[in-house]
N, C-alpha and C positions, 0 to 999 in steps of 0.2 A: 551296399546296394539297397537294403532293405531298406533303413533310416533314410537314404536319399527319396527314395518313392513312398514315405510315409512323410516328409517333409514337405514333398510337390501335392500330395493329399490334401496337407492340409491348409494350403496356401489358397487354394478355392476355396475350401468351406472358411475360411476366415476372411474373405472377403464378403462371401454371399450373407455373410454372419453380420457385419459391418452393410451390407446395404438393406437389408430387413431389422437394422437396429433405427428407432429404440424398441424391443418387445413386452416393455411394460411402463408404468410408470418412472418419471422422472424425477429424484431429489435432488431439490439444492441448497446444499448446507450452510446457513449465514452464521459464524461464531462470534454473533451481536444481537440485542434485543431487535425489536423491529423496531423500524420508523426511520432507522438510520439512514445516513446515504450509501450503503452499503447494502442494506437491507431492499431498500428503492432502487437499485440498480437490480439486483436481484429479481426483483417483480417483475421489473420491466423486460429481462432477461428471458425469465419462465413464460410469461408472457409470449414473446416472441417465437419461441423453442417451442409450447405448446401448439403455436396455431401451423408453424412447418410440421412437426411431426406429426401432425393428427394426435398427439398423449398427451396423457396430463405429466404439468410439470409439477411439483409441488415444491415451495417455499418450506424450510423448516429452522427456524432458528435458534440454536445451538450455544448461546454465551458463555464463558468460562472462561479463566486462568488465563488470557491473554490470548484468545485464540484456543489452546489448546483441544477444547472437550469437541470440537465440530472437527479438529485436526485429527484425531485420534480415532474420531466414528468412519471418515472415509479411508483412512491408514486400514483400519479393518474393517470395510465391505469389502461386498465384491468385484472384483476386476472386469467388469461388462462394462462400465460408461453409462450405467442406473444411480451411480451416485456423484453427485458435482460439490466442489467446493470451493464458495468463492474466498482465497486466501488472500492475505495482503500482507505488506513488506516483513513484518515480525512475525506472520506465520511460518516464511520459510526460509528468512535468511538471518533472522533476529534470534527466533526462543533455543534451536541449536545452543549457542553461547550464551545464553540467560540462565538457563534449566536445567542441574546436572542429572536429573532424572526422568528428561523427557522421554513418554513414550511412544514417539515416532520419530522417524526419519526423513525429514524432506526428499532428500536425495533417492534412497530406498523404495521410502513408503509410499510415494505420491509424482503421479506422471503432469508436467505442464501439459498445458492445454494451450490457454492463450493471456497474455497482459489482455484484460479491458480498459484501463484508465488508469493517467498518475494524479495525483492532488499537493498541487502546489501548493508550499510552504513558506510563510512570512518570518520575516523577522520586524517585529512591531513596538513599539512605543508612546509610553504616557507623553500627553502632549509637553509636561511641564519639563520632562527628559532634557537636558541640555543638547547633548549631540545629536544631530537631523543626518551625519549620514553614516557608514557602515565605519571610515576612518578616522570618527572623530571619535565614536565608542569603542575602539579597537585604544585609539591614544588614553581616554578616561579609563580605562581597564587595567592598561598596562600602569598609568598613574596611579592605581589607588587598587592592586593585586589582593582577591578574598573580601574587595567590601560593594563588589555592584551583584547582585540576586537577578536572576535571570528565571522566567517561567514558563515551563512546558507542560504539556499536558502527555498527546502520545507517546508511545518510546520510542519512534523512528525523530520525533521532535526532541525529547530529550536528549537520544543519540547523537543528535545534531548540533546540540547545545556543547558538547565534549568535545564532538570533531571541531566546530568555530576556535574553542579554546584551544586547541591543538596546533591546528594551520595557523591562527591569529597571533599566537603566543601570548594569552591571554589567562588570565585566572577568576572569569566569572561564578558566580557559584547559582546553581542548578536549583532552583524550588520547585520540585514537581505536583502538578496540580493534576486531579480527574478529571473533568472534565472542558467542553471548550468554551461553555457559556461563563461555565466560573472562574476561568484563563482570563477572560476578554473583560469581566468586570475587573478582576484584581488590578490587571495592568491601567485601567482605564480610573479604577479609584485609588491608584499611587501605591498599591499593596506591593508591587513588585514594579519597577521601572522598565521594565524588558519582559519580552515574548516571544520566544516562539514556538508560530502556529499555525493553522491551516488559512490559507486567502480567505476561504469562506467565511470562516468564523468573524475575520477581522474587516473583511470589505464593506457592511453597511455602516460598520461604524466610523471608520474613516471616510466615506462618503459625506458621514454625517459630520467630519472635522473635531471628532470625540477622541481620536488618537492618532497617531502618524507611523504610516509602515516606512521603514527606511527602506529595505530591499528585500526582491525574493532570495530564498534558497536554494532553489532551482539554477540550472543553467539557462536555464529560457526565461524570458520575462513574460509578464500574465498577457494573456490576449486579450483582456479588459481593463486592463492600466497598464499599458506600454511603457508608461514615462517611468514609472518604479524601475530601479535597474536591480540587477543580481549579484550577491554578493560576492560572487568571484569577479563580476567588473568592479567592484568599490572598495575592492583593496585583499581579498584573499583569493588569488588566484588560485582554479581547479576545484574549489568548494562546492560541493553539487549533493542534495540533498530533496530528496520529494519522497511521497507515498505514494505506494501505489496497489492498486485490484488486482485480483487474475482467479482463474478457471483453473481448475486442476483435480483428478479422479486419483484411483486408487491404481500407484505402479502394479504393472503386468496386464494392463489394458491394452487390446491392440490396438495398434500405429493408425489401423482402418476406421476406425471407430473413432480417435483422438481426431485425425484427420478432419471424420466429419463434421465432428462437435467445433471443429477450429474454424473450418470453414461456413458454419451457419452463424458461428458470435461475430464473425469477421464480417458478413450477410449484415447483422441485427446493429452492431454496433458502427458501419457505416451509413444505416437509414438517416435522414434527416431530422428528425420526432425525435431520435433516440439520443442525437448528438445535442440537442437544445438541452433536453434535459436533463444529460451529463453536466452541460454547462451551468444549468440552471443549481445543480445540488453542487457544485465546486468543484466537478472534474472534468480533467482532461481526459478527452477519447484517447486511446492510444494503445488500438489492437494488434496483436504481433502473433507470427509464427509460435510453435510450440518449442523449437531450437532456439526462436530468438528471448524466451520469457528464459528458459535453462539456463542462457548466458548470463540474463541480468540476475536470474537467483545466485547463480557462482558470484558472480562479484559484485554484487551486494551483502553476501556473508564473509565474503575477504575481508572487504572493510569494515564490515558491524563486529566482525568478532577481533577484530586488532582493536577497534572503537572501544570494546566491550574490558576487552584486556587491558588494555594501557589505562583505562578510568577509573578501574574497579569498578565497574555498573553494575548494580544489584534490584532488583526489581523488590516491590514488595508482597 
């Protein structure tokens, strides 16, 4: 009897707690230098969030270990929805099976909030590449198993270079590169014959007819080259591969709180201003419930860590 009328106590005061939030400042965690488009989503974000709450939001960017060091700072704050992290796909369903000594818990440590954007992913090639479509390099791979080099930059791109190999029955071999400027010249000055990598990286320059994407990785084809198809229509069916943002605080936050926070990115990130400019930095708007980001963390880690297993993937 007692716990029941200490339970119904305090289901008001955690609401009323939730509609007088935020009561201080706002951080949000980028685990990238600035300037990023991750970073820029972020500004644009705080932005937003500052001028509905009446508070400052503040930007703080956190780089490290793949993610890690800005994972770890909201894993231990505190659980009021004063601390925000924008994670993305290896923050929370990748470094788990990368890391034997990670010190967080996606699951545990950190409550979804909301997907803000996926970032669609190419598969790309030097013009002088023989094969122009998905089954003609699936046929040159299988001919000549251990000698065509393939380059990636992020680890969700990597990962995806293992899964092709997998689904394809293919033995391309993997050259992982840092970053995406110096992805897009290697492939473009014949260093490596194959890419893949994010649309953005690669769409002025195939504008410019400096290299030729065969298909996206995605299930969906881009909304600014329709004609490119995806490489599950061009010969591996179910192949589906993007990166993606999202929002996410310190598990034991309450539901009221996550609620509102979902509901005003879901506000910011349906504005019109907001949506160009996703487009403008290479992503896709693609706001969701806080149950519906939970789903895609669960299987998105089903598959990176079978990905992860069956390749021996080792980070360095």
């Amino acid at each position: 009897m007692f716990l029941s009328a200490v339970l119904l106590a305090l289901g008001p005061a955690s609401a009323a707690f939730a509609q007088s939030y935020p009561t201080k400042p706002i951080r949000v965690l980028v685990p990238f230098p600035p300037g990023g488009p991750a970073d820029i989503l972020a500004r644009l974000i705080a932005q937003k969030l500052g001028e509905k709450f009446d508070r400052q939001v503040i930007v703080e960017n956190r780089p490290g270990a793949n993610t890690i060091v800005g994972a770890e700072m909201v894993a231990n704050a505190p659980a009021d929805g004063h601390t925000l992290l924008m994670a993305i796909d290896s923050t929370l369903s990748m470094n788990p099976s990368l890391y034997a000594k990670l010190r967080y818990d996606p699951i545990r440590d950190l409550a979804p909030v909301a997907l803000i954007a996926t970032v669609p992913l190419v598969l790309a090639a030097n013009n002088a590449f023989p094969p122009n479509t998905v089954q003609e390099v699936i046929a040159l791979a299988k001919a000549k198993p251990g000698e065509i080099n393939v380059g990636a930059g992020a680890i969700v791109s990597q990962l995806g270079s293992h899964l092709f190999n997998a689904m394809a029955g293919t033995k391309m071999v993997l050259v992982p590169y840092k970053g995406g400027n110096i992805i897009v010249a290697a492939v473009m000055g014949g260093e490596v014959p194959l890419i893949f990598t994010s649309a953005a990286q690669v769409l002025p320059a195939w504008r410019a007819g400096k290299l030729k994407i065969l298909a996206v990785m995605g299930s969906r084809r881009l909304p600014n080259a329709p004609e490119i198809s995806t490489i599950a229509e061009s010969g591996v069916p179910g192949y589906d591969v993007f990166a993606w943002q999202s929002i996410v605080v310190r598990a034991g936050t309450s539901q009221e709180i996550i609620a509102r926070l979902n509901a005003e990115l879901v506000r910011i990130m349906d504005l019109p201003e907001m949506r160009e400019r996703l487009l403008a930095l290479g992503l896709d708007p693609a706001v969701s419930t806080p149950g519906e980001l939970a789903a895609l963390i669960r299987a998105e880690t089903a598959k990176w860590s079978k990905v992860i297993r069956d390749s021996n993937f080792k980070v360095d």
